[in-house]
C-alpha positions in Angstrom: -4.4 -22.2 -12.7 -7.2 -19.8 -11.4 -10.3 -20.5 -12.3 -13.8 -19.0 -11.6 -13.0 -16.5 -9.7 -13.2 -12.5 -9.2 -9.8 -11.2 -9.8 -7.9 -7.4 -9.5 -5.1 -7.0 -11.2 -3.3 -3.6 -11.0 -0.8 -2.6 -13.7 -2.7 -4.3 -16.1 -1.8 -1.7 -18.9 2.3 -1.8 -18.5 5.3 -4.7 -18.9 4.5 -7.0 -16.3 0.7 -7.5 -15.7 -0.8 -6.7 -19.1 -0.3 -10.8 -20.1 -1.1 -12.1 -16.6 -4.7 -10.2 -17.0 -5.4 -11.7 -20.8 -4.5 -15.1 -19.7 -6.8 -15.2 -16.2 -9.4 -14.0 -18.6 -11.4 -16.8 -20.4 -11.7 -18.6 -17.3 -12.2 -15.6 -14.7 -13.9 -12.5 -14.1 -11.2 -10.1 -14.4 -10.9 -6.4 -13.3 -8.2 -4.3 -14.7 -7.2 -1.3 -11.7 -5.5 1.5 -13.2 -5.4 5.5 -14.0 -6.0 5.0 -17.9 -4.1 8.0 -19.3 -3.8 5.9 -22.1 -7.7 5.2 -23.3 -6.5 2.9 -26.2 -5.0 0.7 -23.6 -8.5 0.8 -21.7 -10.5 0.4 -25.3 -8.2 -3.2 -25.5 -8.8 -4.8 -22.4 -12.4 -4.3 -22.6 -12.4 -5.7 -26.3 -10.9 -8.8 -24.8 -13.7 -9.0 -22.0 -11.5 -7.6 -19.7 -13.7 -5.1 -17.2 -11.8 -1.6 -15.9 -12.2 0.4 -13.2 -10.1 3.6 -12.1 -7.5 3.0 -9.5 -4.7 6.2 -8.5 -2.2 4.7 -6.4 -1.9 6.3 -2.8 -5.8 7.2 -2.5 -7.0 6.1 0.8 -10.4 5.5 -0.4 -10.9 3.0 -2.5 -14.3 2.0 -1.9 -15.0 2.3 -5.8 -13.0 -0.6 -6.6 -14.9 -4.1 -7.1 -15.0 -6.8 -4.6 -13.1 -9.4 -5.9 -11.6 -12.8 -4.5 -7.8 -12.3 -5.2 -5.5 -9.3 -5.8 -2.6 -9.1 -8.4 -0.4 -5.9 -7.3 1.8 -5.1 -10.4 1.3 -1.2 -10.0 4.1 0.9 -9.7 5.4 3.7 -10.2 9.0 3.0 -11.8 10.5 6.7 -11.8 9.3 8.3 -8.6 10.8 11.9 -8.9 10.8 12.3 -5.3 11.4 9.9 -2.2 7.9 11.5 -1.2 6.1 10.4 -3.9 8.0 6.9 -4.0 6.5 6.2 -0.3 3.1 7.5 -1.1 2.5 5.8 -4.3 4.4 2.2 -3.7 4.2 2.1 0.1 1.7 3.9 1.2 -0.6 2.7 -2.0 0.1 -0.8 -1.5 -1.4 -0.7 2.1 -4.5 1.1 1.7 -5.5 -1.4 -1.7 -4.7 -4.6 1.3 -6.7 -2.8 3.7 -9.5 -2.1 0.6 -9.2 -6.6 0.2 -8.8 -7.5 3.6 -11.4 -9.9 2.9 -9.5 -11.4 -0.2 -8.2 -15.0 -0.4 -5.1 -13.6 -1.5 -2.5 -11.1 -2.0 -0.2 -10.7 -4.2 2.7 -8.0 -4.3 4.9 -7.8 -7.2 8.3 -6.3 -5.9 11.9 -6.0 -7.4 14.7 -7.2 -7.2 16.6 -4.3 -7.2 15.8 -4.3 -3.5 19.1 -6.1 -2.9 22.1 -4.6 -2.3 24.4 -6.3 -4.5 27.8 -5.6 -5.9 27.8 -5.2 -9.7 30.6 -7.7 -10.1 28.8 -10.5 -8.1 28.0 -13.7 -10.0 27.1 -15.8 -7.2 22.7 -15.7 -7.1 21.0 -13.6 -4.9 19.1 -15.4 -2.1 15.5 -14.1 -0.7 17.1 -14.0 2.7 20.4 -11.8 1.3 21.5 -8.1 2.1 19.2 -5.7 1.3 19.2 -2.1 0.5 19.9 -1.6 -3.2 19.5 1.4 -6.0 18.3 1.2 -9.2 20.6 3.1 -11.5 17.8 4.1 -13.7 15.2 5.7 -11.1 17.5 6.9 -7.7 14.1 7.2 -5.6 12.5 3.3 -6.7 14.5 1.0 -5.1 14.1 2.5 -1.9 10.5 2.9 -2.3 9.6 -0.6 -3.3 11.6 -2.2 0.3 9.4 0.6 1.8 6.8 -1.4 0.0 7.5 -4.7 1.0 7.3 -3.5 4.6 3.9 -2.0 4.4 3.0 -5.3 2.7 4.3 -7.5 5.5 2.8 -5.6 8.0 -0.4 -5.4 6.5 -0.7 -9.6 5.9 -0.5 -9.5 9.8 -2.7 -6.7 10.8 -5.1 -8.2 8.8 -4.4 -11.8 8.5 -4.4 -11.6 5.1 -2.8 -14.0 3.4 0.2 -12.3 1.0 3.1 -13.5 -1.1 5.4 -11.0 -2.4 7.3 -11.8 -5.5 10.4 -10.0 -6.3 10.8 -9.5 -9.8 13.9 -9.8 -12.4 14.9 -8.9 -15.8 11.2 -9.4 -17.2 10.6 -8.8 -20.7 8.2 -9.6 -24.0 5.8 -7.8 -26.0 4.5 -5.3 -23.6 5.0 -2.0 -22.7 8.5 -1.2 -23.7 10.0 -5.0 -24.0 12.1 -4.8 -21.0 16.0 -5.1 -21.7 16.5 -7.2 -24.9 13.7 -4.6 -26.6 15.4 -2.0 -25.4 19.1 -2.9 -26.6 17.5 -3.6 -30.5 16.0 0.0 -29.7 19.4 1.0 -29.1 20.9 -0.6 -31.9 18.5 0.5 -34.4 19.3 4.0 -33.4 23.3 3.4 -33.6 23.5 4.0 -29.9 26.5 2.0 -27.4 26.5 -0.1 -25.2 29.3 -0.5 -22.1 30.6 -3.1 -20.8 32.3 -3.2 -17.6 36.2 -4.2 -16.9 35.2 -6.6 -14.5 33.3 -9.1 -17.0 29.9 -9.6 -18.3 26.6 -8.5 -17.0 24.5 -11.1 -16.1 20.5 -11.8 -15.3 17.8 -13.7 -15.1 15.8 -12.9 -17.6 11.5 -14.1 -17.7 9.3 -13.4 -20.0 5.9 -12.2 -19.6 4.0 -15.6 -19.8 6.4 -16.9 -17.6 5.2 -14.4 -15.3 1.9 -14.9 -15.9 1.9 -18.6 -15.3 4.4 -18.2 -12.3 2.2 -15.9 -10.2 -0.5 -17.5 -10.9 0.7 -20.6 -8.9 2.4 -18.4 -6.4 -1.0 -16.6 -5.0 -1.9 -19.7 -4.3 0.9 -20.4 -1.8 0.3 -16.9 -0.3 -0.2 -16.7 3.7 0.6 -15.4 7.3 3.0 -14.2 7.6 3.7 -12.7 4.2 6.0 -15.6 2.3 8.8 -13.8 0.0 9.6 -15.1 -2.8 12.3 -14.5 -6.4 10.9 -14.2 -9.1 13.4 -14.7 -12.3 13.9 -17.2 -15.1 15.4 -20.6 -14.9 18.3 -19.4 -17.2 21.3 -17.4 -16.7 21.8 -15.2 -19.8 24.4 -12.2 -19.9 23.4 -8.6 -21.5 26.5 -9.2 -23.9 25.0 -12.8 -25.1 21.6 -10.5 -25.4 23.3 -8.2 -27.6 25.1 -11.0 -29.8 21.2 -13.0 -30.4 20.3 -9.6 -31.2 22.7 -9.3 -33.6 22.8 -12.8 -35.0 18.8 -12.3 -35.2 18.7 -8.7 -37.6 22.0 -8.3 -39.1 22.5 -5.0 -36.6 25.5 -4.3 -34.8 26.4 -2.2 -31.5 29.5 -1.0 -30.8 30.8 -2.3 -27.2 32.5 -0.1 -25.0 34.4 -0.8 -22.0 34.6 1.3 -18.3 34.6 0.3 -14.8 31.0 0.4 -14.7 28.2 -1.2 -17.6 24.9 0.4 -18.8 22.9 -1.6 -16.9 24.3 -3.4 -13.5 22.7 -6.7 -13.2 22.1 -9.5 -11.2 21.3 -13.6 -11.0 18.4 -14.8 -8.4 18.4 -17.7 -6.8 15.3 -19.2 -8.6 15.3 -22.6 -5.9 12.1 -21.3 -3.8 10.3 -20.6 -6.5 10.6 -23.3 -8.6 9.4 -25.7 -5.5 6.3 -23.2 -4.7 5.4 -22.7 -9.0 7.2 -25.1 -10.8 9.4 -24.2 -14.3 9.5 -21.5 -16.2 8.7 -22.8 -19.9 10.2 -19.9 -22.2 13.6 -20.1 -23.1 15.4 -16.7 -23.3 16.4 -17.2 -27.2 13.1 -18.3 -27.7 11.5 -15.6 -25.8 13.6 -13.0 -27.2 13.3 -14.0 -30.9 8.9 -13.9 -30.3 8.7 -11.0 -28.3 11.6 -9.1 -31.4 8.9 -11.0 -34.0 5.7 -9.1 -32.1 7.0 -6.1 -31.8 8.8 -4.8 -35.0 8.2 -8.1 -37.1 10.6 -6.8 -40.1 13.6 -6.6 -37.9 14.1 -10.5 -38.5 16.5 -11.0 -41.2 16.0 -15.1 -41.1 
């Protein structure tokens, strides 16, 4: 694990980053990069000795950022509204902070895996070196604008011989932000909401929860060079959003009414996990187990047990 060293770490207030930064905190000097819309999210990470500094994704100049010695990119914008503002804010943003650390011992770019084009029905796990091109149903614009990403990325751990890794997340999920998907299925139970399942079988992921993450990325910066190494980024297990939505159930007493179409709520997918379990080892949180703490953190009287 990282220790004694300057550290960025952009995103630090949503899902994915806002663990990675407590945990690099006792034993680093930690800088959380972000807008700050919310100030009770800044007033915490500086309660827990966490610094901030302002940080718009897409500036150009960002000589007001600290010099640190590595970079965690987990900004994003999740629900560009335009292709426009997709490119500026993930692509475009993403080069000018590698440019801004060109100097950095490492990079590295948290990307998703909804880069890959991948039928709904497939069960088989996606490889780093499989088809890409894919849409998130949830945002039409991000998808495209987090390949454009990974581009810019590539390029830029070339131009300037810095060394990258980018990490293309899963199903991530925890206490954070808004839990990721088995948060956001008790949400939907709780307000009596469905859920549909497609004709062609289950949906399944690979879920990882956020100190998964945390730990993971922190061994993959490490293995970061030229050119940029690419790497999945999901948990060890295979869970479906049906067996999700049974724990949830068997965990509160709630129920949700299954429907079936041709197409689910949520298309999935499985990653091939093989790379990055020889580059950062295994993840340590088991999706039952993560699912029941993260459920326990977040609305600790939905636990009927």
């Amino acid at each position: 694990m990282l220790e004694g060293q300057r550290i960025l770490v952009t995103g630090a207030t949503g899902q994915v980053a806002r663990t990675l930064a407590e945990q690099l905190e006792p034993n680093n000097e930690v800088w959380a990069a972000a807008r700050f819309t919310d100030e009770k999210a800044r007033q915490e990470l500086e309660q827990r000795g966490i610094r901030t500094v302002f940080f718009s994704m897409g500036d150009e100049d960002l000589s007001g950022l600290p010099d640190v010695d590595y970079v965690f990119h987990a900004g994003a914008n999740t629900d560009p509204q335009t292709p426009e503002i997709g490119m500026l804010h993930n692509a475009e943003g993403s080069g000018f902070l590698m440019q801004r650390y060109r100097d950095a011992k490492a990079f590295l770019h948290i990307s998703s895996s909804s880069v890959y084009r991948v039928s709904p029905s497939a069960c088989e796990p996606t490889r780093e070196d499989h088809e890409l091109g894919g849409h998130a149903g949830y945002s039409p614009h991000y998808a495209m604008s987090k390949l454009a990403a990974e581009a810019v990325v590539r390029f830029q751990a070339r131009a300037l011989s810095l060394p990258t890794l980018i990490a293309r997340l899963d199903a991530a999920y925890g206490r954070c932000s808004h839990g990721g998907v088995p948060m956001i299925l008790y949400e939907m139970m709780k307000a009596g909401m469905s859920y549909t399942r497609a004709e062609s079988g289950d949906s399944y992921c690979s879920l990882i929860h956020e100190d998964d993450i945390a730990e993971q990325v922190q061994n993959l910066i490490l293995e970061a060079h030229v050119p940029a190494r690419i790497v999945n980024l999901g948990g060890d297990e295979v869970a479906s959003v049906e067996e999700i939505i049974a724990y949830l159930e068997e965990l509160t007493g709630l129920r949700m009414t299954i429907e079936t179409a041709e197409q689910a709520s949520w298309t999935m997918k499985i990653l091939d996990n093989t790379l990055r379990k020889q580059l950062g080892g295994p993840c340590k949180v088991s999706w039952k187990d993560g699912v029941r703490r993260s459920l326990a953190a977040r609305h600790p009287d939905a636990i009927i047990d």
